[in-house]
C-alpha atoms as one frame of an Amber mdcrd trajectory, in Angstrom:
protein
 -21.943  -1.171  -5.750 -21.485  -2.006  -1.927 -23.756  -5.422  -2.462 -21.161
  -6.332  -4.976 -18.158  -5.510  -3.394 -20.074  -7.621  -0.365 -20.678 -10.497
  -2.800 -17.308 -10.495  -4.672 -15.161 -10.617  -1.179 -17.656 -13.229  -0.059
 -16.577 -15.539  -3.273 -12.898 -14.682  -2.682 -12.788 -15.855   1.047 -14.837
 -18.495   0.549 -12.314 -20.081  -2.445  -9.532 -19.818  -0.324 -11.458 -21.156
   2.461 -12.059 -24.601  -0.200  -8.522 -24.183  -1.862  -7.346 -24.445   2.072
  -9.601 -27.094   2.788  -8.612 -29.385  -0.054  -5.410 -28.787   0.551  -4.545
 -29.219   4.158  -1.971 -31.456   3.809   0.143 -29.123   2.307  -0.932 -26.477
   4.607  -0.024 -28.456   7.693   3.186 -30.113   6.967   5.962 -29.022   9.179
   8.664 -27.646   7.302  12.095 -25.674   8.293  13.453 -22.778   6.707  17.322
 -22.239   6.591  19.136 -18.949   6.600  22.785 -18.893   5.498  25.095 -15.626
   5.416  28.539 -16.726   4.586  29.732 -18.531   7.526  26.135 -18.351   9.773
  23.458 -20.569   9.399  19.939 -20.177  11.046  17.064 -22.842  10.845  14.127
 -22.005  11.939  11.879 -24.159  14.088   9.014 -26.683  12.557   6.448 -24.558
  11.493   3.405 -25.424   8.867   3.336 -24.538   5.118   0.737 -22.357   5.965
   1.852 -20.205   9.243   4.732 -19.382   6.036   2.564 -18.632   3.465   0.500
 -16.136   5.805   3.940 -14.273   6.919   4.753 -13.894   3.798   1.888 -12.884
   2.385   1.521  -9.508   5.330   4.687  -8.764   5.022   4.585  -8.353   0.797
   1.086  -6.579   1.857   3.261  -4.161   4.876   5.895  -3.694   1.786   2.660
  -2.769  -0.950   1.616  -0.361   1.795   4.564   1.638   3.225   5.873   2.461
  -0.511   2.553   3.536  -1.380   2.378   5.740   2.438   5.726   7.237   0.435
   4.362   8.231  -2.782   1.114   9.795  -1.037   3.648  11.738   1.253   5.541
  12.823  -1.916   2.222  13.559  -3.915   0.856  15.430  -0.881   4.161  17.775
  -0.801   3.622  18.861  -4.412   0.037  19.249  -4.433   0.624  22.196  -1.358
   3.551  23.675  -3.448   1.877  23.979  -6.506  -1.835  25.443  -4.634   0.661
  27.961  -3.278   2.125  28.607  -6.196  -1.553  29.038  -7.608  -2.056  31.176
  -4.578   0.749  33.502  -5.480  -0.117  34.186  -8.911  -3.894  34.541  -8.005
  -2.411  37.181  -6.124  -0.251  38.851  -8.226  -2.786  38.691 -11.040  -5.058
  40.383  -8.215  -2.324  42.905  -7.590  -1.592  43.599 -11.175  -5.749  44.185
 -12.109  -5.941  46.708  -9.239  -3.319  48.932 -10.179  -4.221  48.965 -13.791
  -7.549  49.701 -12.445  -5.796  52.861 -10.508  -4.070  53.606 -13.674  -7.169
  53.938 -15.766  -8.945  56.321 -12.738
């Protein structure tokens, strides 16, 4: 399974690598970006198609990531309530065989 995880990466990089290639004209033309909040406006300097497609790219990837850090937090909190709620009535059921045990003496 590794050699094709290996292999199948491998493919992927190297398409984008041609899709880049074949397209670096679009990739390297200088383009601005302009930000306007009701009475500001922001533009941003000459930067390529690409350097904006990589941006946003990590940041929809630092997005994917932090809401899934979240849920495993959230998941992680619940599993640990309910082994100690397994705990407790492993216990209890513990508690409750011994004294019928003492009952029955």
């Amino acid at each position: 399974m590794s050699k094709l995880k290996t292999i199948f990466w491998c493919l992927l990089i190297a398409a984008i690598a041609i899709m880049v290639y074949q397209n670096e004209a679009f990739f390297m033309a200088q383009q601005v970006i302009t930000f306007k909040l009701f009475s500001l406006t922001y533009n941003t300097p000459y930067i390529p198609c690409g350097i904006f497609i990589i941006i946003f790219v990590l940041s929809a990837f630092l997005i994917v990531y932090i809401n899934h850090l979240i849920f495993r937090i959230k998941t992680n909190k619940i599993v640990k309530k309910l082994k100690s709620q397994i705990n407790n009535q492993n216990t209890e059921s513990e508690f409750k065989s011994a004294v019928s045990e003492k009952s029955n003496i």
